[in-house]
C-alpha positions as CSV (number, residue, x, y, z in Angstrom):
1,X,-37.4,38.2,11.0
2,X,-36.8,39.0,14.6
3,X,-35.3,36.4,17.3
4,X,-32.0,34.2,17.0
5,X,-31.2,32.6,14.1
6,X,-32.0,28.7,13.9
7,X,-28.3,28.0,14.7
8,X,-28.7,30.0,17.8
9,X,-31.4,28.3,18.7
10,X,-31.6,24.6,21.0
11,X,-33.1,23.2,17.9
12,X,-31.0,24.5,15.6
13,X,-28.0,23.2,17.9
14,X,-29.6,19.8,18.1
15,X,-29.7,19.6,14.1
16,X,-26.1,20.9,13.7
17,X,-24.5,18.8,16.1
18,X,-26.7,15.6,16.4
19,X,-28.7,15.1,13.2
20,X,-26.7,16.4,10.3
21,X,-23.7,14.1,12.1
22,X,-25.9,11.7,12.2
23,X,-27.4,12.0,8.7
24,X,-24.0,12.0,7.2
25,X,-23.3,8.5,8.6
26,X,-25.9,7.0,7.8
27,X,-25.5,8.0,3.9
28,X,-21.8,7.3,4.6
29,X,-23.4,3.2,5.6
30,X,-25.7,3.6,2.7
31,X,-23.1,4.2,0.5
32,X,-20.7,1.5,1.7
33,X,-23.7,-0.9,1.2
34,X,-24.2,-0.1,-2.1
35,X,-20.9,-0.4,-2.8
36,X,-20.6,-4.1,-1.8
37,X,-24.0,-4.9,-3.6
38,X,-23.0,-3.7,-6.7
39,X,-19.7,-6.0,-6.1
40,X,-21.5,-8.8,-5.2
41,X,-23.8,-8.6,-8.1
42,X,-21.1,-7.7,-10.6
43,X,-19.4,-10.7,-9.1
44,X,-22.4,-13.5,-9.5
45,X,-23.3,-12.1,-13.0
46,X,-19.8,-13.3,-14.0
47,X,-17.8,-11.8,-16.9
48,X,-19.4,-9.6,-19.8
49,X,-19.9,-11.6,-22.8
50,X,-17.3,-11.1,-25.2
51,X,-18.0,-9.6,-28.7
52,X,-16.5,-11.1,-31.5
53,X,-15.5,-8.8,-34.8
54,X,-18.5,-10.9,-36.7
55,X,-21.2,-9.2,-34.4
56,X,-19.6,-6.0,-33.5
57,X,-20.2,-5.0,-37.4
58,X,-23.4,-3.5,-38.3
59,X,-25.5,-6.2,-41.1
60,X,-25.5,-5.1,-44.4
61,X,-28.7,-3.6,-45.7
62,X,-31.4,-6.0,-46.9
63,X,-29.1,-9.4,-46.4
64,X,-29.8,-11.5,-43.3
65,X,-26.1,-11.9,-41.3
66,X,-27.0,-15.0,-40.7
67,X,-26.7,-16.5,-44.1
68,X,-23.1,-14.9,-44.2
């Protein structure tokens, strides 16, 4: 291929120093966003349940755990 390289080139300056810049604070934002969403959500949904010993074990074959 003959001609500059797209680096060399006004477009390929452009990208470089304008969009990819631009691009990687945008995802940076995204990011951040996401991160205080899944906060907020983990914060609403409140504390996992927790598992007692009882229901952590598997049932016994053919008997029905809850006539244990």
């Amino acid at each position: 291929m003959s001609g500059p390289s797209f680096f060399q080139t006004h477009m390929g300056q452009r990208f470089y120093e304008t969009t990819m810049p631009s691009l990687v604070r945008e995802m940076r934002r995204l990011n951040d966003s996401v991160e205080l969403l899944v906060a907020v959500a983990e914060r609403l949904a409140g504390p996992p349940p927790a598992t007692s010993d009882e229901s952590a074990r598997p049932a016994k074959p053919g008997k029905n755990p809850e006539e244990e």
